[in-house]
VEXSESE-121494 format. One record per residue: residue in three letters; x, y, z of N, C-alpha, C in turn; residue number from 1. Coordinates in pm, whole numbers, always signed. Each point is the difference from the previous one (the first is absolute). Layout:
% residues N
> ALA  X  Y  Z  X  Y  Z  X  Y  Z  NUM
...
% end
This chain:
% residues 288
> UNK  +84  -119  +0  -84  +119  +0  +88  +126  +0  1
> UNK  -42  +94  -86  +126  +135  -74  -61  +57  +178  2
> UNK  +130  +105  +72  -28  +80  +109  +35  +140  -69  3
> UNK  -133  +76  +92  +20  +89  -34  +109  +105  +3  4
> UNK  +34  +83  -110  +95  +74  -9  -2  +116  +111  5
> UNK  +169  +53  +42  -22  +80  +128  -34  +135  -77  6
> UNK  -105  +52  +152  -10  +142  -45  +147  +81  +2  7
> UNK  -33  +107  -126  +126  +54  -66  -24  +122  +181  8
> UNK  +172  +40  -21  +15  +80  +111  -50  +142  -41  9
> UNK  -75  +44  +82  -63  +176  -7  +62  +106  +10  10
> UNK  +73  +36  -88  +88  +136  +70  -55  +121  -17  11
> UNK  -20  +76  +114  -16  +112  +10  +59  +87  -122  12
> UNK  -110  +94  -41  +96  +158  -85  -122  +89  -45  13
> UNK  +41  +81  -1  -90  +176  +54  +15  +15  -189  14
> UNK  -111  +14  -50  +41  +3  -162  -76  +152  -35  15
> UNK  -59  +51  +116  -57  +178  -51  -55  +93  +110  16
> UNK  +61  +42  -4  -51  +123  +98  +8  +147  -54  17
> UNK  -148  +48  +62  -35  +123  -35  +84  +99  +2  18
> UNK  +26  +122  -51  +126  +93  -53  -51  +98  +131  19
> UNK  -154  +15  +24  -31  +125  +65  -101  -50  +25  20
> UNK  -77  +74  +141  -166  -20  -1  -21  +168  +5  21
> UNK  -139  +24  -54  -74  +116  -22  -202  +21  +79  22
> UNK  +37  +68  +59  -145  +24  +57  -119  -56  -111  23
> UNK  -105  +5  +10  -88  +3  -105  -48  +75  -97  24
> UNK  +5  +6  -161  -26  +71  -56  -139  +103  -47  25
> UNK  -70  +115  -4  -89  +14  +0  -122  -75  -106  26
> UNK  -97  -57  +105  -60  -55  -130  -93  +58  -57  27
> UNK  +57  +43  -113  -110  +59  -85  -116  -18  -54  28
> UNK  +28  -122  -38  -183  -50  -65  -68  -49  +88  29
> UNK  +36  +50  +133  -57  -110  +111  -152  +108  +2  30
> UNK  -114  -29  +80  -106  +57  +49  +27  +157  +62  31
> UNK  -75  +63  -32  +62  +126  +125  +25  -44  +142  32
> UNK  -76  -42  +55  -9  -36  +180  +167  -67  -11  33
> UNK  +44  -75  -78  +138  -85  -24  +91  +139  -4  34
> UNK  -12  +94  -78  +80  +92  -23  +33  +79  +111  35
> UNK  -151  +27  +60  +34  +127  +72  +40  -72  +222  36
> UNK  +11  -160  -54  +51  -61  +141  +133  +19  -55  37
> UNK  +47  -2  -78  +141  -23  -50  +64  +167  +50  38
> UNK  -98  +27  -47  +45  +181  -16  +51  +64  +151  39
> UNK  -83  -48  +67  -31  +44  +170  +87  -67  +31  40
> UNK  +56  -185  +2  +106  -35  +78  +133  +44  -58  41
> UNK  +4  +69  -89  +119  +60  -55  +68  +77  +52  42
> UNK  -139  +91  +53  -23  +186  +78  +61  -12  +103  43
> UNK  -112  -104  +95  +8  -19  +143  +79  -110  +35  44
> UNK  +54  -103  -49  +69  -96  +32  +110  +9  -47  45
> UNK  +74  +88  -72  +123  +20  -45  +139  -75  +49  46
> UNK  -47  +86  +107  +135  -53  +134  +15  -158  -56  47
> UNK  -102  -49  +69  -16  -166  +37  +55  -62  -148  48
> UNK  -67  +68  -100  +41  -22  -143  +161  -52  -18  49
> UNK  +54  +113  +36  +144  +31  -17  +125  -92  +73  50
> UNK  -86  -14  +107  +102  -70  +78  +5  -124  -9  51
> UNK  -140  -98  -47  -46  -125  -21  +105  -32  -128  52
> UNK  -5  +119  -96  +66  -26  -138  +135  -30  +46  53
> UNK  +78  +100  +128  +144  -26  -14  +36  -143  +68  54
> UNK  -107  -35  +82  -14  -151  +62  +48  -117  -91  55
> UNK  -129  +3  -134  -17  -51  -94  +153  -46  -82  56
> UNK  +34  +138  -61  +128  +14  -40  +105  -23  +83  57
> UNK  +44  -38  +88  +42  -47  +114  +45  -111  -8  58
> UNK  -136  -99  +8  -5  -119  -36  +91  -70  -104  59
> UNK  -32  +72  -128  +50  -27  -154  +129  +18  +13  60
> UNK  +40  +86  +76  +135  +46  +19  +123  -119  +94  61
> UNK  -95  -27  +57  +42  -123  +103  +15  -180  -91  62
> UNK  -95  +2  -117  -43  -85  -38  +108  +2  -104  63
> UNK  +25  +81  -69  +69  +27  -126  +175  -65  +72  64
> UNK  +48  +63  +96  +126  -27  +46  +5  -124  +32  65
> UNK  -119  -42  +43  +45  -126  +35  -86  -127  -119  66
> UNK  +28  +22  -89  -38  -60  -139  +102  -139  -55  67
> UNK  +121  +41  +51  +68  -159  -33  +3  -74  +107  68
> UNK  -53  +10  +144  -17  -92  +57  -61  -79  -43  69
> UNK  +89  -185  +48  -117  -79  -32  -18  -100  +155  70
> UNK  -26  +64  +77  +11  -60  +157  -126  -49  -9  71
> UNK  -58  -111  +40  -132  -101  -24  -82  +102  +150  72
> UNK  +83  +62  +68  -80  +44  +126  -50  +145  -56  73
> UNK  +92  +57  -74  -34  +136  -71  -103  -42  -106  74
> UNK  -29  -91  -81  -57  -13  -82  -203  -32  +71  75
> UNK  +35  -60  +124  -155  -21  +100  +36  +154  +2  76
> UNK  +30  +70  +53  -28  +130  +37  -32  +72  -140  77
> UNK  +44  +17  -91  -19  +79  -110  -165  -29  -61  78
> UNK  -6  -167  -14  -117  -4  -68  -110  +68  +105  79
> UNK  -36  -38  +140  -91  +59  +62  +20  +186  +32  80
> UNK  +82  +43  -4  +30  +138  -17  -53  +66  -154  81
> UNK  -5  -130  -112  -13  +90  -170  -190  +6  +67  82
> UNK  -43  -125  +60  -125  +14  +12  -50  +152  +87  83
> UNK  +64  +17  +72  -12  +88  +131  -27  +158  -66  84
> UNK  +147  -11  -108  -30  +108  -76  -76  +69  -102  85
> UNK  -59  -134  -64  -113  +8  -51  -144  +70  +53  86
> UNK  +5  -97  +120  -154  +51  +23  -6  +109  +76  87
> UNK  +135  +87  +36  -7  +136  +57  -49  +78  -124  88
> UNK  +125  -44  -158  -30  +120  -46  -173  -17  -84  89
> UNK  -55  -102  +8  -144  -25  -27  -68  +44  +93  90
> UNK  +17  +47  +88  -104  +48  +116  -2  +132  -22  91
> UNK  +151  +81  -16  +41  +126  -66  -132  +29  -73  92
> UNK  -9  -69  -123  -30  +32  -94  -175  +2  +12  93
> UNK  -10  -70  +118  -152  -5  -76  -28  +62  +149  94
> UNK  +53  +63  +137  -16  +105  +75  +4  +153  -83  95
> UNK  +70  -3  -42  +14  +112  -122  -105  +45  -74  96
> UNK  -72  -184  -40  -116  +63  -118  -139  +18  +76  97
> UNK  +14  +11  +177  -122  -31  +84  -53  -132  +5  98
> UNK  +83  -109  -71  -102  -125  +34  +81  -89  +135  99
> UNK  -54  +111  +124  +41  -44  +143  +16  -150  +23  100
> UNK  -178  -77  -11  -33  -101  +52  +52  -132  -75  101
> UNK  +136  +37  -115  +58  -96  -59  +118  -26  +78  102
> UNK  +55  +65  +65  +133  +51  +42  +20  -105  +133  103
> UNK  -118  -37  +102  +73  -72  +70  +16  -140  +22  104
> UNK  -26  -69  -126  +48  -139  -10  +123  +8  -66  105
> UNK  +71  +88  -108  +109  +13  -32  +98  +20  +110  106
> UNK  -23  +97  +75  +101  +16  +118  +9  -86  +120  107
> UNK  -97  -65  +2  -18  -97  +148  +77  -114  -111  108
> UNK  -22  -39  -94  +108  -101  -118  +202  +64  +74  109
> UNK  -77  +137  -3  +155  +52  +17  +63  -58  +92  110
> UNK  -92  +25  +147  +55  -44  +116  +48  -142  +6  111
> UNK  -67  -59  -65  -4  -152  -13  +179  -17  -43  112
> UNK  -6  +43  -116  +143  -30  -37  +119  +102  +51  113
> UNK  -41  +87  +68  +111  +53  +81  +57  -114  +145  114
> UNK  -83  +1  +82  -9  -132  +104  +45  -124  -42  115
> UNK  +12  -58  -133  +11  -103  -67  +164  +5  +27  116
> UNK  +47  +138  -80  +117  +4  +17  +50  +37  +136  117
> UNK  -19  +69  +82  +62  +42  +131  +23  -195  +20  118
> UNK  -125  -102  +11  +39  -108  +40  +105  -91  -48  119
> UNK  -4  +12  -124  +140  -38  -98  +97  +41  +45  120
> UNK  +10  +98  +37  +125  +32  +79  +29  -22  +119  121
> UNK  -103  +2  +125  +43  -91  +93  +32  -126  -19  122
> UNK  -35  -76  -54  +38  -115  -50  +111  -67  -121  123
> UNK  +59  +88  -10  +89  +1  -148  -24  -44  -94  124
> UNK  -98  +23  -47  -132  -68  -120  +28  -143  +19  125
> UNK  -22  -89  +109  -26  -115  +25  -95  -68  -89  126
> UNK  -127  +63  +25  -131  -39  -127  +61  -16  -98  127
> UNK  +25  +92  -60  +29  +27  -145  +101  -48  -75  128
> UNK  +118  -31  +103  +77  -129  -21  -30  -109  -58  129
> UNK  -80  -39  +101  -59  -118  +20  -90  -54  -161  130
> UNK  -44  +121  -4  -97  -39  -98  +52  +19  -187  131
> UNK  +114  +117  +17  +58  +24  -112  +64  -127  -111  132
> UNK  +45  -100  +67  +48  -109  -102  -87  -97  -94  133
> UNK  -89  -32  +70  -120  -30  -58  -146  +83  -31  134
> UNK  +73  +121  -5  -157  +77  -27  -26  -3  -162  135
> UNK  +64  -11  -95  -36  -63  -123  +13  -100  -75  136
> UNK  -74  -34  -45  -24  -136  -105  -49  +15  -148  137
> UNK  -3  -145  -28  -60  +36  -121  -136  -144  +7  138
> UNK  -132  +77  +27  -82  -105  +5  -67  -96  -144  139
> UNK  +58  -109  +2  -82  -52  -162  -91  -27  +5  140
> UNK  -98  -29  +137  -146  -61  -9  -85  +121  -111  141
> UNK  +49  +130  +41  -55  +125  +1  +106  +93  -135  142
> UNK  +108  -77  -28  +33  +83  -69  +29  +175  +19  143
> UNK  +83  -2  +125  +18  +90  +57  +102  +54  +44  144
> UNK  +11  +126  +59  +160  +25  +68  -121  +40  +114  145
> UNK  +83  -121  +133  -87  -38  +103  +91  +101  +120  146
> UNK  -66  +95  +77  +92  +62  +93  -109  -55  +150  147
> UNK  +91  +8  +97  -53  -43  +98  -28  +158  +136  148
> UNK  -139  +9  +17  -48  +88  +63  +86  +54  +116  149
> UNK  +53  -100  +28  +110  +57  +149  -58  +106  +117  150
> UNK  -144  -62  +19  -99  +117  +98  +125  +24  +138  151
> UNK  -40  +163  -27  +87  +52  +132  -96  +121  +64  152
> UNK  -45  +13  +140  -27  +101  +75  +113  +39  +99  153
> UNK  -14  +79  +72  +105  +79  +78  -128  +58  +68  154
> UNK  -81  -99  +82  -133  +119  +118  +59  +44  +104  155
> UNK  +115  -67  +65  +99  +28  +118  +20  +129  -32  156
> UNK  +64  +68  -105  +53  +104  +12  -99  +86  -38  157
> UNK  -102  +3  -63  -123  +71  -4  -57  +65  +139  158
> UNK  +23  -122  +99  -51  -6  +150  +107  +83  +51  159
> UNK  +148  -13  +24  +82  +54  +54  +19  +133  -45  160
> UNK  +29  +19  -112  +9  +198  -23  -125  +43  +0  161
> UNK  +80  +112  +54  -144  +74  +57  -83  +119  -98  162
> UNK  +151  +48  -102  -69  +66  -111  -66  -56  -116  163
> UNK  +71  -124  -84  -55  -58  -32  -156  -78  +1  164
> UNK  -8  -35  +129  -54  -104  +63  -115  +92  -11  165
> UNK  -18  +105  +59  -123  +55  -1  -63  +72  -161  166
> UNK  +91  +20  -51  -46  +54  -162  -33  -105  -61  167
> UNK  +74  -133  +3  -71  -91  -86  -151  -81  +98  168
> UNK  +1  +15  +134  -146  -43  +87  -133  +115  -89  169
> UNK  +35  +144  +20  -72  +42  -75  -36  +25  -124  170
> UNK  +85  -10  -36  +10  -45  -206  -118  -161  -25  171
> UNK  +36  -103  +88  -98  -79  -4  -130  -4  +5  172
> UNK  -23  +89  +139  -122  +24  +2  -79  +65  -120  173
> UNK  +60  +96  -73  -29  +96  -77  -15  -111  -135  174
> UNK  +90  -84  -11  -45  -62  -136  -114  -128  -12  175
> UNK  -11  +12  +133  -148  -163  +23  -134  +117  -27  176
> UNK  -91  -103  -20  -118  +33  -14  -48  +63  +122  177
> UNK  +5  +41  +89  -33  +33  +126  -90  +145  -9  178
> UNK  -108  -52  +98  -100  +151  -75  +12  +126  +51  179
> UNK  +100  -50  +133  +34  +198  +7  +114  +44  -113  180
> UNK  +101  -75  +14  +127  +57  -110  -111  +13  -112  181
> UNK  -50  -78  -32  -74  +17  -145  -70  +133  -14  182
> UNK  -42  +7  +121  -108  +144  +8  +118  +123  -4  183
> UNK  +104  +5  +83  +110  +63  +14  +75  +34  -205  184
> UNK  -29  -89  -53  +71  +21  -127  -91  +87  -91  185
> UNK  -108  -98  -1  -91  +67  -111  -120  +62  +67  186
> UNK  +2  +72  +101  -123  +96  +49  +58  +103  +118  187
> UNK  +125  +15  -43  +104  +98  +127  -101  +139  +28  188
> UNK  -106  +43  -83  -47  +134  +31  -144  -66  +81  189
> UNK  -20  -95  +92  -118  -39  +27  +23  +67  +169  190
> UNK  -129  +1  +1  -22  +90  +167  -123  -105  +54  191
> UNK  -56  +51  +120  -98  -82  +103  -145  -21  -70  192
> UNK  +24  +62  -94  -166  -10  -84  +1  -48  -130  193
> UNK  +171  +17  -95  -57  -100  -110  +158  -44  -25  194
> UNK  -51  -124  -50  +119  -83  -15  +34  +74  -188  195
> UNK  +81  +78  -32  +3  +58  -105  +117  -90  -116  196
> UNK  -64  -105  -60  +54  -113  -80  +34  +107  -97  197
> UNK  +137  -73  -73  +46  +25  -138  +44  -111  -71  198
> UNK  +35  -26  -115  +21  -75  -119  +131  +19  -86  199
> UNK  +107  -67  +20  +89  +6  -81  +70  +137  -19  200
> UNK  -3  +54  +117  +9  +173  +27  +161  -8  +14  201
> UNK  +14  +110  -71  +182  +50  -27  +3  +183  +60  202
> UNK  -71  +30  +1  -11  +144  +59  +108  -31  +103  203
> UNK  +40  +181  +11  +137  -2  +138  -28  -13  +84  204
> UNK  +47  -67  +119  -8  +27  +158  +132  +13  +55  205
> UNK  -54  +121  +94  +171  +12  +41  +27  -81  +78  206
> UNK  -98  -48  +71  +66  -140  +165  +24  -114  -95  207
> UNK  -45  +29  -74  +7  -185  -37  +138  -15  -99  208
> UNK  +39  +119  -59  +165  +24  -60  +96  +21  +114  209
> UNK  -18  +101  +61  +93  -47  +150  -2  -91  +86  210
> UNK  -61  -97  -46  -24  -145  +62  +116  -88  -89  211
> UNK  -104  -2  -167  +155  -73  -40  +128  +23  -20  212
> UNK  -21  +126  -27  +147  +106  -40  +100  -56  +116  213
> UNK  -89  +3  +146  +80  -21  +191  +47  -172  -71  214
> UNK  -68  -70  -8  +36  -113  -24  +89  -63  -129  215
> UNK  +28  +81  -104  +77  -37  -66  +168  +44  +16  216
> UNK  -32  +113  +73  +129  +53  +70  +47  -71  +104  217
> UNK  -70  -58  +100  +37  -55  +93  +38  -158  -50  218
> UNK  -90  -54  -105  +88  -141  -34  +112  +10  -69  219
> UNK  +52  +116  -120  +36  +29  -76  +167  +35  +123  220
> UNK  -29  +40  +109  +95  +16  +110  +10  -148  +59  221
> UNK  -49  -58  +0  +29  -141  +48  +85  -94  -82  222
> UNK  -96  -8  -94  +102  -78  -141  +122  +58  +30  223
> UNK  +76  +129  -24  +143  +27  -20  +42  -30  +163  224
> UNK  -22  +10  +99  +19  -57  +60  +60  -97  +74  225
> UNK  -120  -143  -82  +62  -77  -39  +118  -31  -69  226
> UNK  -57  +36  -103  +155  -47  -134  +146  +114  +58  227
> UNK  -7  +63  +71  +169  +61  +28  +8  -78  +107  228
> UNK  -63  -37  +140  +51  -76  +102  -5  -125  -28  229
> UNK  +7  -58  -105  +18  -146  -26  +145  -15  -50  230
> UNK  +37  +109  -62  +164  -56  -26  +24  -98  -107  231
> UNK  -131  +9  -102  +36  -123  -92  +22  +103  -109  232
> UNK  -38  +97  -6  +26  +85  -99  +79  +154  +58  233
> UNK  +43  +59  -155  +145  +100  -56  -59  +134  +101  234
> UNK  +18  +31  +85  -99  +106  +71  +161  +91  +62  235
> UNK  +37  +119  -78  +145  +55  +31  -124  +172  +101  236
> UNK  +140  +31  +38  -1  +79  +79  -112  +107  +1  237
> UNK  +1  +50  -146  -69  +112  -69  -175  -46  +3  238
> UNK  -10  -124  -8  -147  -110  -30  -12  +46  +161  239
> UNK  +35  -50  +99  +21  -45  +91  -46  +132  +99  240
> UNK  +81  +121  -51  -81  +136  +81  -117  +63  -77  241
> UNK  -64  -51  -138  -110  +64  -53  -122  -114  +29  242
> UNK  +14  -96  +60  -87  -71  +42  -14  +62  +179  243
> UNK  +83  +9  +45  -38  +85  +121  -31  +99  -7  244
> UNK  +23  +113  -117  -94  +120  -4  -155  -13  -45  245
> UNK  -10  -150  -90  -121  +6  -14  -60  -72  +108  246
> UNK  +21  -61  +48  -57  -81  +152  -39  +174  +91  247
> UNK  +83  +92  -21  +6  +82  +117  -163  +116  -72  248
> UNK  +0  +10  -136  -100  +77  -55  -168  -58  -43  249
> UNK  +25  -179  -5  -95  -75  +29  -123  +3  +129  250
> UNK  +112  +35  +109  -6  -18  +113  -69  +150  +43  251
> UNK  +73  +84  -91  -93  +159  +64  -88  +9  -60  252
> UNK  -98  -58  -147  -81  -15  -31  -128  -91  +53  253
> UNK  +68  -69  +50  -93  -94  +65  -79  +39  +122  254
> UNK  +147  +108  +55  -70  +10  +152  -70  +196  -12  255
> UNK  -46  +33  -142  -91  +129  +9  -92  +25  +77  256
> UNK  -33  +81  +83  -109  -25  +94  -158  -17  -95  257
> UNK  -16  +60  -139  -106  +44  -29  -36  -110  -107  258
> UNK  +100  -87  +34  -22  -113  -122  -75  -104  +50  259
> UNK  -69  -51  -78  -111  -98  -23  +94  -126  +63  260
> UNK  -27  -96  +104  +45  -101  +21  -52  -67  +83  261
> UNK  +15  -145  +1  -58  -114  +105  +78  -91  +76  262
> UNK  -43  +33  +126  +46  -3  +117  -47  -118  +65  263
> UNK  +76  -122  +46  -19  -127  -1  -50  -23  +200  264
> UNK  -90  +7  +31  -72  +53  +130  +2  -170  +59  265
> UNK  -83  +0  +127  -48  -138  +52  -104  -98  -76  266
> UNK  +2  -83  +58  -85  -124  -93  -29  -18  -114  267
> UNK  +119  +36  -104  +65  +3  -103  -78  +90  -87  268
> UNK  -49  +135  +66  -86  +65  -54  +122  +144  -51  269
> UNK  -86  +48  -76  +88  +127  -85  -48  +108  -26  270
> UNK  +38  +101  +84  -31  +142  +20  +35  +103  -150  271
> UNK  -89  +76  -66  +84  +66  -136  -3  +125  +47  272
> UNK  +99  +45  -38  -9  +91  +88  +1  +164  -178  273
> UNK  -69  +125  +30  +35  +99  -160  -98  -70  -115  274
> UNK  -133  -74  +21  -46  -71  -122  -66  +100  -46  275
> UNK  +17  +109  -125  -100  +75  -128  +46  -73  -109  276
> UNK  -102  +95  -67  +32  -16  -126  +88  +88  -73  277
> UNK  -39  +166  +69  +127  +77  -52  +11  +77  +96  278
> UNK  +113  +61  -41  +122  +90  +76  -84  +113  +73  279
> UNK  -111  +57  -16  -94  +58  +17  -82  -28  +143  280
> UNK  -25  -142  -28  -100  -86  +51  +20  +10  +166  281
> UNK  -59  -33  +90  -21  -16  +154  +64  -155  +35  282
> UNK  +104  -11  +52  +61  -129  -12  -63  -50  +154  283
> UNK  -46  -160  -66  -20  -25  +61  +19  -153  +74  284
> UNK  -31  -39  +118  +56  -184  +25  -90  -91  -6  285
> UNK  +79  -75  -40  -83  -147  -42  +32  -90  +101  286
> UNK  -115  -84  +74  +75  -180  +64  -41  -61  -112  287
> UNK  +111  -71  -3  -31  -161  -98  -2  -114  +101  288
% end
């Protein structure tokens, strides 16, 4: 009886990375309500804009230097980091165009694979070791190139950090069906007498952009984070103090007094604290 042939060895290699990342472009043929959310987080969210971008670019910058590594432990870290970066700058993009209530299954995805990696690294990608020699095949029942799922969570460290831990607890909540978040997404202008439903609504809100804007900055500060205190990647001196200036301008954005944010209270309940719709508006608090 013929045995099967060994799986061929997997080597790691980084074959493209982005030159630059760029905020979102205006969309023009989009709807007005699309235009004029775009227009307003441009106005009023600038700051957050700016600094998320040098985050972003940051990243690429970090990624690019360290491009001929082929360390199997750098390579677990890279792939869940290309994901990480993805769904920040997709959240970007569609916080940008007002479509809020898309934004927090992408980023709670985020958290997921940020934690993924913090655990890879306590562990010196043990998993991923483990699983890398045989993670491809070639299946003939199926006529296939057969990869093997290699399921990995990291809830320990979800549980243990405390910044993390609480952005992705409430990112969850926010992306289940649950009928207050639900009411919270698509009926934010409702008061004690009418539950005021909307439909596929892109119009601006300012709490609900300084909600994601707070949260893409703050993961977008985590990720780098990560990837410079891991030591698997090219991170020189110059990288090394503009990631602490942006940690330090992240950090004064976050903590504005007048900014829209949620505040992780007792019995895993969540205080919002600045919720309008505009800059105008009577800010006001939400329990979730």
């Amino acid at each position: 009886m013929a045995q099967e042939p060994s799986p061929p060895r997997w080597r790691p290699a980084l074959v493209s990375v982005p030159e630059r990342y760029s905020l979102p472009a205006r969309p023009a043929a989009a709807p007005p309500a699309v235009q004029d959310a775009y227009r307003q987080t441009q106005f009023l969210l600038s700051q957050d804009g700016d600094v998320f971008e040098r985050a972003m670019n940051l990243q690429l910058a970090i990624v690019a230097a360290s491009a001929k590594s082929r360390e199997p432990q750098a390579a677990a870290l890279l792939a869940l980091w290309s994901r990480t970066f993805t769904y920040l700058s997709g959240a970007c993009s569609l916080a940008s165009a007002g479509s809020y209530a898309a934004c927090p299954p992408l980023l709670r995805t985020a958290c997921d694979c940020i934690a993924a990696q913090r655990s890879l690294l306590a562990t010196g990608a043990a998993d991923f070791l483990e699983w890398l020699p045989k993670a491809v095949r070639q299946d003939r029942s199926h006529v296939a190139l057969a990869i093997d799922r290699g399921r990995f969570r990291a809830g320990s460290v979800l549980a243990e950090d405390a910044r993390l831990g609480s952005t992705y607890r409430l990112l969850t909540d926010l992306s289940m069906p649950h009928f207050g978040t639900t009411t919270l997404q698509v009926a934010p202008d409702s008061s004690l007498q009418r539950l005021a439903l909307t439909f596929g609504d892109s119009t601006f809100h300012l709490g609900w952009a300084e909600l994601a804007f707070g949260w893409l900055l703050a993961l977008a500060d985590c990720q780098l984070e990560t990837a410079v205190d891991s030591r698997l990647f090219a991170v020189g001196e110059e990288t090394r103090g503009e990631r602490e200036r942006l940690s330090l301008d992240i950090s004064a954005a976050l903590a504005n007094p007048r900014r829209c944010r949620a505040e992780e209270i007792e019995d895993g309940r969540y205080l919002v604290h600045n919720f309008r719709r505009r800059s105008s508006g009577v800010p006001r608090r939400v329990l979730l």
